[in-house]
Steps between C-alpha positions, in 0.01 A plus 500: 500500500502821757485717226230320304267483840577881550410568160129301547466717820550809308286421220224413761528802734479697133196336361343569860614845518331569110205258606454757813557828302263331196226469770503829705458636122236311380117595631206268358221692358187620696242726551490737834402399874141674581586770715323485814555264781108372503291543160252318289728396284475121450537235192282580216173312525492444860367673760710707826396262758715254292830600759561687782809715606574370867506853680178574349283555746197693257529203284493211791194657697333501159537214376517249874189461575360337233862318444421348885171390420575326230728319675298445821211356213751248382592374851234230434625337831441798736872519493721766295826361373817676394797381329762752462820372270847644579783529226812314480550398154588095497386508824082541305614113556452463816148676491384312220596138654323616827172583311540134325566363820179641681303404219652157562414510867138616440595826700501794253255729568277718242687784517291822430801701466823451389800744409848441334774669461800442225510078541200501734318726252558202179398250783234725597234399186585120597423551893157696408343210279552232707629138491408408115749741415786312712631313192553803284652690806715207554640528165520882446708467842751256434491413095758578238300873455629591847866345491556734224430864687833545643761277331794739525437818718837677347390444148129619614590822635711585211246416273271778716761731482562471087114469469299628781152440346617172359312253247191442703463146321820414516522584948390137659339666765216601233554208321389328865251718538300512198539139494285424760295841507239299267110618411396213720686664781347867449162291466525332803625804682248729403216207632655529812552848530111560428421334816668791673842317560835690467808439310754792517823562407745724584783732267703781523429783312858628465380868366321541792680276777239350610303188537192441292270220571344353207131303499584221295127391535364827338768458214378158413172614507498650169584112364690619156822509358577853646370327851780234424812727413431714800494291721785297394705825517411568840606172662816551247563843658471373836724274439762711287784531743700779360807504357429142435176501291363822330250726665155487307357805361100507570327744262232672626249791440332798701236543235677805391885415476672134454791450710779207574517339852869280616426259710737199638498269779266561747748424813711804404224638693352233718555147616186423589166640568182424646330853448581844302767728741264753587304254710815503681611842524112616570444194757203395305247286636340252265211327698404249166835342610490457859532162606636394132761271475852601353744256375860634372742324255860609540659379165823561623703480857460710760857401641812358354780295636837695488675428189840651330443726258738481204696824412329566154240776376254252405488344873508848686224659303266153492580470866443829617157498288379177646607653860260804402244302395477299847488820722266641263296178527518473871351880540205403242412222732520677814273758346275213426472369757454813683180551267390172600501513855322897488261316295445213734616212224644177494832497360714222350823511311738305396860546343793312377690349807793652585706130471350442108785526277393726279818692322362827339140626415577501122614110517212394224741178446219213431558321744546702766160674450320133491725421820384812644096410360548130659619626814201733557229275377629250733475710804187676428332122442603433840373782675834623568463806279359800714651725771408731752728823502626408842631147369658664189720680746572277686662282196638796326680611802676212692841343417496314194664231372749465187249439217677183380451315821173386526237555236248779549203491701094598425459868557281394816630160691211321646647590891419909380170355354366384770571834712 
């Protein structure tokens, strides 16, 4: 019997070590990076202003004033909104039962801007057109489509490894995507978007390392087929966590050459973002947004209750990424809210509580994600949905209690509401 189970072992640790070798060999097809850090080289068909490379600076002071006046012009209540949309994979739950619950409550502002990134960038086309899109949102969020994206992690990033472009059609994240990425959506968009309202989205650009920022609003604009695919690809790209689900090449021209872009998931880069990172670096002022109001959706936990971690590969590496992706998140919303208070703004977040049992951000198990949906709708149709940063802390960082003892909390008790 010894024998026999040694045998399996060896035949596994083979197949792994020729499944490795097979994919350090094997290099999918594609046509060179443009050269230069910022160019004019964009998708065929549309125009530069289409995207932005975040440490830009020519390309934001071009293109912001008119971007901020269109935005002020759609603030028909005298008062800007912003939703920005973190990542957190099957935490986009979370986000997308808060929306449902606001629009339950009769609280959900017209938001004149709204960003996403990886989950919070598929959420992101939901949040932008409003409530009569809650039922479809509901379902992309928590249907059979989504229970299938991460079914067995092991057998997923050997897949990548054998087949790093993959068979786009046959990867459930596009399967998801172009599911619900329908003409009536990139109608609908576009409507919006001409009113001077904002959708953007966020990838990495892993040629360049950086983070582009794509106007989803300008894309739809063009209202064809081509409108459709490309904007499909760039919520799938922000969304493509790598390793997991292949990057997606973006074709694109400078007029005089065609070249091959690589982008994946947007949160390699960023966790969330309110404005490009120049505005940060150069301490720029936008007046159009003083007094605005900024609300934050954390689709993922901002603390975690100790727990073991098993002695296995799989658990070290998804632990240590999930550990990354926290810090990372916590610096994005410092920065944030940083910008927000220079900029004289009213900011809002809100997270998943540290006591919600949530097991691992690529848990898409059916149930947990309409647990997760419930849970948030609930909270945000009570009015027990939004923080202040100073509450956040002060959950995040006291003691906290073994999850299984008591069940978990609204991110914002009514005694921190009323303070």
């Amino acid at each position: 019997m010894k024998r026999r189970s040694a045998m399996r072992d060896w035949t596994t640790t083979l197949l792994l070590a020729l499944m490795f070798l097979l994919g350090g060999c094997q290099t999918a097809p594609r046509r060179a990076a443009p050269p230069d850090l910022i160019n004019q080289a964009t998708p065929e068909g549309f125009p530069p202003a289409l995207r932005l490379v975040t440490t830009d600076l020519h390309g934001f002071t071009s293109q912001s004033t008119e971007f901020f006046k269109g935005i002020r012009a759609a603030a028909t209540d005298g008062t800007i909104d912003i939703l920005a949309l973190s990542g957190g994979g099957s935490g986009g739950a979370y986000g997308a039962g808060a929306l449902a619950g606001l629009s339950r409550a009769h609280e959900r502002p017209q938001f004149e801007l709204v960003t996403g990134v990886s989950a919070g960038a598929l959420l992101a086309p939901f949040a932008f057109l409003g409530p009569d899109w809650d039922a479809r949102m509901q379902l992309a969020f928590t249907g059979k489509r989504s229970a299938r994206l991460m079914r067995s992690p092991t057998r997923t990033i050997l897949a990548r490894l054998l087949s790093p472009r993959g068979l786009p059609r046959h990867n459930p994240l596009f399967q998801l995507v172009d599911h619900f990425v329908t003409p009536a959506m990139i109608d609908a968009v576009a409507r919006e978007a001409a009113k001077g309202r904002k959708l953007i989205v966020a990838t990495t650009d892993l040629d360049k390392h950086e983070t582009v920022l794509w106007d989803m609003g300008a894309i739809a604009a063009r209202g064809d087929p081509t409108a459709r695919r490309l904007f499909r690809d760039v919520l799938i790209a922000s969304a493509s966590v790598p390793g997991i689900f292949p990057p997606v090449l973006i074709h694109v021209s400078d007029g005089h050459s065609r070249y091959d872009e690589m982008h994946v998931d947007g949160s390699v880069t960023t966790s969330v973002f309110t404005m490009p990172l120049i505005v940060g670096i150069q301490a720029y002022d936008v007046p159009e947004l003083r007094g605005a109001h900024l609300y934050m959706i954390v689709n993922g936990q901002l603390a975690r209750t100790p727990r073991t971690t098993p002695f296995n590969t799989i658990d070290v590496l998804s632990n240590s990424f999930a550990a990354e992706m926290t810090y990372k998140t916590r610096g994005a919303v410092l920065e944030n809210i940083a910008a927000a208070r220079r900029m004289h703004m009213q900011f809002r977040m809100t997270e998943i509580p540290v006591d919600y049992p949530q097991e691992s951000f690529v848990d898409f198990d059916a149930k947990h994600m309409r647990a997760l949906f419930d849970y948030a709708e609930d909270c945000a149709s009570r009015g027990l949905l939004w923080l202040t940063p100073e509450q956040s802390i002060r959950r995040n960082m006291r003691m906290h209690p073994a999850i299984a003892t008591q069940p978990p909390t609204c991110p914002a008790p009514a005694a921190d509401q009323a303070r």
